[in-house]
C-alpha positions in Angstrom: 71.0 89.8 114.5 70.0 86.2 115.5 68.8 86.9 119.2 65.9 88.2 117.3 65.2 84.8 115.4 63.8 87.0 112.6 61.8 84.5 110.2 61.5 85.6 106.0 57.6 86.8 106.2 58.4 88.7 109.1 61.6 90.6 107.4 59.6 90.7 104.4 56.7 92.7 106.5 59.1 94.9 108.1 61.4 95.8 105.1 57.7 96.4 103.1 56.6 99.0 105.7 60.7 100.6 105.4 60.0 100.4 101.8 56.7 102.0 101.7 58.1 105.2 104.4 60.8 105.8 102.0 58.9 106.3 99.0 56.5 108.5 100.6 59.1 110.6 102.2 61.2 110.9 98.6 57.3 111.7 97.5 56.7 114.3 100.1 60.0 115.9 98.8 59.5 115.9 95.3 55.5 116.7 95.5 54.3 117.9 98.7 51.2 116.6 99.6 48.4 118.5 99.9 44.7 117.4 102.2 42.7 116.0 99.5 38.8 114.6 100.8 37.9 111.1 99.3 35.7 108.4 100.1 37.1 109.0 103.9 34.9 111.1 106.3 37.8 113.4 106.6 40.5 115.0 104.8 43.9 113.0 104.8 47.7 113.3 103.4 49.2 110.6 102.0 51.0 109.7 105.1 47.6 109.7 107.1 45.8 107.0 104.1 49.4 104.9 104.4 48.7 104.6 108.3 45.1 103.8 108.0 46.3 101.4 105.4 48.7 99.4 107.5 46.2 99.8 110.8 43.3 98.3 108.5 45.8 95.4 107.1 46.3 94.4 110.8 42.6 94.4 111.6 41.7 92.2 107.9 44.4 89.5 109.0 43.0 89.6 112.7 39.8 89.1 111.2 40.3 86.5 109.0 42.1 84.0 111.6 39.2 84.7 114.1 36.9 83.2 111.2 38.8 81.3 109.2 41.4 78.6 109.4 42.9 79.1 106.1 46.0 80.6 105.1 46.4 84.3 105.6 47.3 84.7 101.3 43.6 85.5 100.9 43.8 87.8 103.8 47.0 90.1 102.7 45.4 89.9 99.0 42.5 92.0 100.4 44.6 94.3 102.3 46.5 94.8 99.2 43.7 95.4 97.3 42.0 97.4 100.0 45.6 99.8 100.4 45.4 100.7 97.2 41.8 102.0 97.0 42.2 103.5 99.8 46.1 105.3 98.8 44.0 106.3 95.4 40.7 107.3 96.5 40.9 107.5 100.2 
């Protein structure tokens, strides 16, 4: 595959979202999900927080190199952190 010049962060990113649908789907299968109403103005699976998660991690990095000029650690630390609260108590 090197027509696609594929960089380490980028197939870290993309084997971490690969990662991530693969435990959810072995999830779904063991434990079906059911809609659960957290902090969210609307009732979501876990497949629907996951999503929101991965659309809000875009949006924090976007974000942070509109405003900042530092590195984008601090940026993927709060989508991290954000992903989480929002997979637990979304």
């Amino acid at each position: 595959m090197s027509w696609m010049a594929w960089t380490t962060p980028t197939a870290i990113f993309f084997g971490s979202i690969a990662t991530g649908l693969v435990i959810l789907t072995v999830w779904e299968l063991l434990r079906p999900t059911v809609r659960e109403s957290g902090f969210l103005p609307f009732a979501t699976t876990r497949g629907d927080r996951f999503f929101i998660s991965l659309l809000s991690a875009a949006f924090i990095h976007l974000l942070w190199l509109g405003l900042l000029t530092d590195g984008l650690v601090v940026a993927s630390a709060l989508s991290a952190v954000w992903a989480a609260l929002l997979m637990r108590w979304g």
